[in-house]
C-alpha distance (Angstrom), angle and dihedral (degrees) to the residues before:
residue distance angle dihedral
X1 . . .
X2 3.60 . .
X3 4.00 116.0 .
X4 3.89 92.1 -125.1
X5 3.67 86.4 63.0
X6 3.83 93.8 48.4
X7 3.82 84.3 56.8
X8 3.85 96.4 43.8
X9 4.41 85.7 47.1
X10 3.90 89.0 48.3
X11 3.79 98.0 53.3
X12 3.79 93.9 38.6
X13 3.51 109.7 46.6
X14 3.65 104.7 80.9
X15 3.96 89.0 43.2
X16 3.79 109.2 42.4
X17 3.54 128.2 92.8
X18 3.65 93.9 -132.5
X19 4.57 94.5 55.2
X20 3.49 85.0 42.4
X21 4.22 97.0 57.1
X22 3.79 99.2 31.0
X23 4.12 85.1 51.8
X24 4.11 87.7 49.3
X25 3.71 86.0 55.5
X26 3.01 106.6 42.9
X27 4.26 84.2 55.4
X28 3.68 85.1 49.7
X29 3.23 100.5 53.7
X30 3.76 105.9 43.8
X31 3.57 84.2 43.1
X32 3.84 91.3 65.6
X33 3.33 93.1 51.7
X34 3.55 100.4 53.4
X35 3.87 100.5 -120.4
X36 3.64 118.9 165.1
X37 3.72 132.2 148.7
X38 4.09 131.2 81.5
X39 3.39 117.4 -22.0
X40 4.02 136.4 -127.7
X41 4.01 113.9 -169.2
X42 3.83 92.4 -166.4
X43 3.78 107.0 -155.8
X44 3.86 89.2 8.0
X45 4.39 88.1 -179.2
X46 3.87 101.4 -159.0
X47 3.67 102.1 -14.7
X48 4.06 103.7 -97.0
X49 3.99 91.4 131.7
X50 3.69 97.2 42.1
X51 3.75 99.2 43.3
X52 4.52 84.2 52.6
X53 4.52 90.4 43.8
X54 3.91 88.8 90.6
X55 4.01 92.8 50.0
X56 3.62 91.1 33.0
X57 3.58 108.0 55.1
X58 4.25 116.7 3.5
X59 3.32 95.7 -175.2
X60 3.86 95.2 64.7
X61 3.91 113.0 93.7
X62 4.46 130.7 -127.4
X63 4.08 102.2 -29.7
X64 3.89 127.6 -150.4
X65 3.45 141.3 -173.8
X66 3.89 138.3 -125.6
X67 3.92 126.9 -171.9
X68 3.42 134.9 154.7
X69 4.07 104.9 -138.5
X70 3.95 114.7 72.1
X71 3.86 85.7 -141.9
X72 4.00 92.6 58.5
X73 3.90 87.7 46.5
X74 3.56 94.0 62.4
X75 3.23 97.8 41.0
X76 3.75 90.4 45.6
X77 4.41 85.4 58.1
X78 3.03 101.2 44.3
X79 4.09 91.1 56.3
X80 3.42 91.5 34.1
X81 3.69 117.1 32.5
X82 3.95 88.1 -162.2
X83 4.24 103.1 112.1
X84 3.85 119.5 -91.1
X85 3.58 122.8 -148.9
X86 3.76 119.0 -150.8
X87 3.94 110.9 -134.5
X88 4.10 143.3 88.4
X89 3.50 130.2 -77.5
X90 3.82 86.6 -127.9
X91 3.75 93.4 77.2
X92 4.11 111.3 18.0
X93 3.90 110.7 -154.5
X94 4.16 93.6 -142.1
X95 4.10 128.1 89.8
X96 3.57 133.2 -99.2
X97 3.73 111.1 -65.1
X98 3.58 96.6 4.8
X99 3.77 101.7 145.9
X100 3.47 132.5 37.9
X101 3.84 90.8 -155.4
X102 3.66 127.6 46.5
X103 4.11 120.3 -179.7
X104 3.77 118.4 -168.2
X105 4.38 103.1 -176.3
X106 3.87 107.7 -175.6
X107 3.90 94.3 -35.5
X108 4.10 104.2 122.1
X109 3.56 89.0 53.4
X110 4.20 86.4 69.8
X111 3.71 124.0 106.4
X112 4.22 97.4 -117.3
X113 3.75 88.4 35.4
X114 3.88 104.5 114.6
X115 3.85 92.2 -154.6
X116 3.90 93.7 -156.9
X117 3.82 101.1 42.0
X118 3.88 89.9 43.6
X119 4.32 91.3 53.7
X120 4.48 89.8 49.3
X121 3.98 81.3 49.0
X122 3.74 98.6 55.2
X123 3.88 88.2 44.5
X124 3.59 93.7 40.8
X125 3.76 84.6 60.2
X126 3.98 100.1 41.3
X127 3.72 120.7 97.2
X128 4.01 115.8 -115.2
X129 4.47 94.5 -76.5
X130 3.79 93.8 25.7
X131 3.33 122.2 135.2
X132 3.83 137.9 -143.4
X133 3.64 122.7 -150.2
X134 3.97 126.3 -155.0
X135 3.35 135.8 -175.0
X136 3.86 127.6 -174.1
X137 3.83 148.5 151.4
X138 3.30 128.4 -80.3
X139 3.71 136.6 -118.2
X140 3.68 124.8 0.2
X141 3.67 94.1 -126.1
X142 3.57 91.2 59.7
X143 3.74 87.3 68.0
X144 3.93 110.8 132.4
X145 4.08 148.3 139.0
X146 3.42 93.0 -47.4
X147 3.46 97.4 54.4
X148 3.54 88.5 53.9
X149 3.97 88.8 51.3
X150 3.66 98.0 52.5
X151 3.85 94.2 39.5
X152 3.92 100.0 -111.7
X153 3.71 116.8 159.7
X154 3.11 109.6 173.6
X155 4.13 134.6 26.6
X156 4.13 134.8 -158.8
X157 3.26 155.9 -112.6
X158 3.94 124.0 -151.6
X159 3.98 84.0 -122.6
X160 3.39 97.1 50.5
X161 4.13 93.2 47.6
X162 3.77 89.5 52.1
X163 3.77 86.3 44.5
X164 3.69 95.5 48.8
X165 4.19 88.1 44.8
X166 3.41 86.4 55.2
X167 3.40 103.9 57.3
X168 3.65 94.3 52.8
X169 3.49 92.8 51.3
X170 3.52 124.8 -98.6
X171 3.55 118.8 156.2
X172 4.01 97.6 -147.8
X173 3.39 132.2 27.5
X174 3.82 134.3 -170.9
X175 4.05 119.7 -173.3
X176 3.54 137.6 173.1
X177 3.34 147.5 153.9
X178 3.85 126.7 -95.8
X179 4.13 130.9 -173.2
X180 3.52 90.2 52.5
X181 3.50 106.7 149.2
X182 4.01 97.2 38.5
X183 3.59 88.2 52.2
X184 3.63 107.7 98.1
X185 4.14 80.7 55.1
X186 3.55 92.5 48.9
X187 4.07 82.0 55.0
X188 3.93 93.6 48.9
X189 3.85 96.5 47.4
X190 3.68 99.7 41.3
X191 4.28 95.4 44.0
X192 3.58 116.8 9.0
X193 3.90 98.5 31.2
X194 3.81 104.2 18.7
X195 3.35 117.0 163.8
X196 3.91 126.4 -96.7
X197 4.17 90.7 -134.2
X198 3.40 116.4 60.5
X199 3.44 101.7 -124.0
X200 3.98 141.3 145.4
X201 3.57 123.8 -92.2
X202 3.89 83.3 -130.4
X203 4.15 104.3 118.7
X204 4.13 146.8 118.8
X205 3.53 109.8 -116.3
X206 3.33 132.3 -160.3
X207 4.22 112.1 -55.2
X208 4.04 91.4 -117.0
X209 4.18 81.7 54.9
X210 2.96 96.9 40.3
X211 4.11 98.6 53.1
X212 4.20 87.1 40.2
X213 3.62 87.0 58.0
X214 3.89 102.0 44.6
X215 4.05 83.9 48.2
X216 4.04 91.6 58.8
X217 3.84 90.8 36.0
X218 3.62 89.2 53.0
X219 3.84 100.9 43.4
X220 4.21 85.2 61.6
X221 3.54 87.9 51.1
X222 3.56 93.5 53.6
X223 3.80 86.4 49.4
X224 4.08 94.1 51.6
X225 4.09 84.9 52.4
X226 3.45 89.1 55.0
X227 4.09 78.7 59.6
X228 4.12 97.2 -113.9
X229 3.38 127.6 124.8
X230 3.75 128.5 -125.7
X231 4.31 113.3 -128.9
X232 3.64 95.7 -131.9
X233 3.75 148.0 -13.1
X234 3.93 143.4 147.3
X235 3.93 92.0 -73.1
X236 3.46 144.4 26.9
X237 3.84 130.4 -140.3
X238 3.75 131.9 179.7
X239 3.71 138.4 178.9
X240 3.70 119.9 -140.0
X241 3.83 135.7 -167.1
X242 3.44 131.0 -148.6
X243 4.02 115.8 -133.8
X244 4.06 107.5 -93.4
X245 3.87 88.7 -132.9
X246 4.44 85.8 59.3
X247 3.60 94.7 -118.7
X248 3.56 136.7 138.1
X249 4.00 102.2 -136.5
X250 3.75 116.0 131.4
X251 3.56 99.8 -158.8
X252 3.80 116.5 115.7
X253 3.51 103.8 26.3
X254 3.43 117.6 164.9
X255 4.15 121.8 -154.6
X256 3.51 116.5 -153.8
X257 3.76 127.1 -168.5
């Protein structure tokens, strides 16, 4: 990813609506599925989610980070203080069930990512009843500038994240939805009034914005702790745990939301 977007993600995440909901989720759903235990942010960008795990979540145990640009790394320490590692998500330098928690915040998406190899990585590396946690855009027609910006190849659908779960292994899955409510803008600015620069959608807006967005992006969170699922939205996240007994078997699995 380009280094001015590392800058712009550094100063926005613990302002913008959009850090602020996608971090409430991802608390929300790990929370319902009971993960605890150390923590691996895998492609932690510059630190926003790590530097929030302690608030977030109590329960979970000593967190660290994992990205694959030097520049993000820093960043990601500096924000954090938890350690970083420097290396991909296609080959994770840690044991077998190492973590009890793995994240995965708009990282398969990436051109390099290998989307399949990265998933039997973070289960390779979970403890029997960990969980893995993704996040990821939605819809590939919905591709636009800042895609482009951030270095996102590729976007989701919720059947194709439980599909692509699956195949690695997980035993349970959970996946919704999220951006529901800001969607039909998303729409508008991204294919009927897209901008003439090709930048990110990464930005503080005004405070009165900003507060009307946090409000919607925190009523669907409220719904997802209630354990529903939301029909459609600009991303997609899931929660998914590893079978207690450590193996890889498929059969069994049980979709919820």
């Amino acid at each position: 990813m380009d280094q001015a977007e590392y800058i712009k993600m550094y100063e926005a995440e613990d302002r913008m609506w959009w850090y602020h909901g996608v971090h409430a989720n991802v608390a929300a759903l790990l929370a319902g599925a009971g993960a605890g235990g150390a923590v691996l942010d895998a492609g932690c960008g510059t630190g926003g989610l790590l530097a929030k795990l302690q608030r977030l979540l109590p329960r979970l145990g000593p967190s660290m980070g994992l990205d694959y640009d030097p520049i993000a790394a820093a960043f990601a320490r500096r924000k954090s203080g938890a350690p970083i590692c420097v290396a991909t998500v296609n080959r994770l330098p840690f044991r077998d069930g190492a973590f009890g928690v793995v994240l995965s915040v708009d990282v398969l998406a990436h051109d390099g990512v290998d989307e399949a190899q990265a998933l039997r990585e973070a289960h390779r590396c979970l403890v029997p009843g960990g969980a893995l946690l993704v996040n990821l855009p939605a819809y590939q027609w919905l591709r636009g500038a800042h895609d482009e910006r951030v270095h996102q190849h590729r976007r989701y659908t919720r059947p194709r994240v439980i599909a692509l779960l699956r195949a690695a292994g997980f035993e349970r899955v959970r996946a919704t939805y999220w951006n529901t409510v800001l969607f039909p803008l998303m729409v508008l600015r991204r294919k009927v009034f897209p901008p003439r620069d090709a930048a990110s959608d990464v930005m503080i807006y005004p405070r009165p914005v900003e507060r009307l967005f946090r409000a919607f992006v925190a009523l669907e969170n409220w719904w997802l702790r209630l354990g529903f699922a939301l029909p459609f939205g600009g991303s997609v996240m899931a929660v998914a745990v590893k079978s207690a007994q450590g193996t890889a078997a498929t059969q069994g699995v049980s979709h919820h939301g």
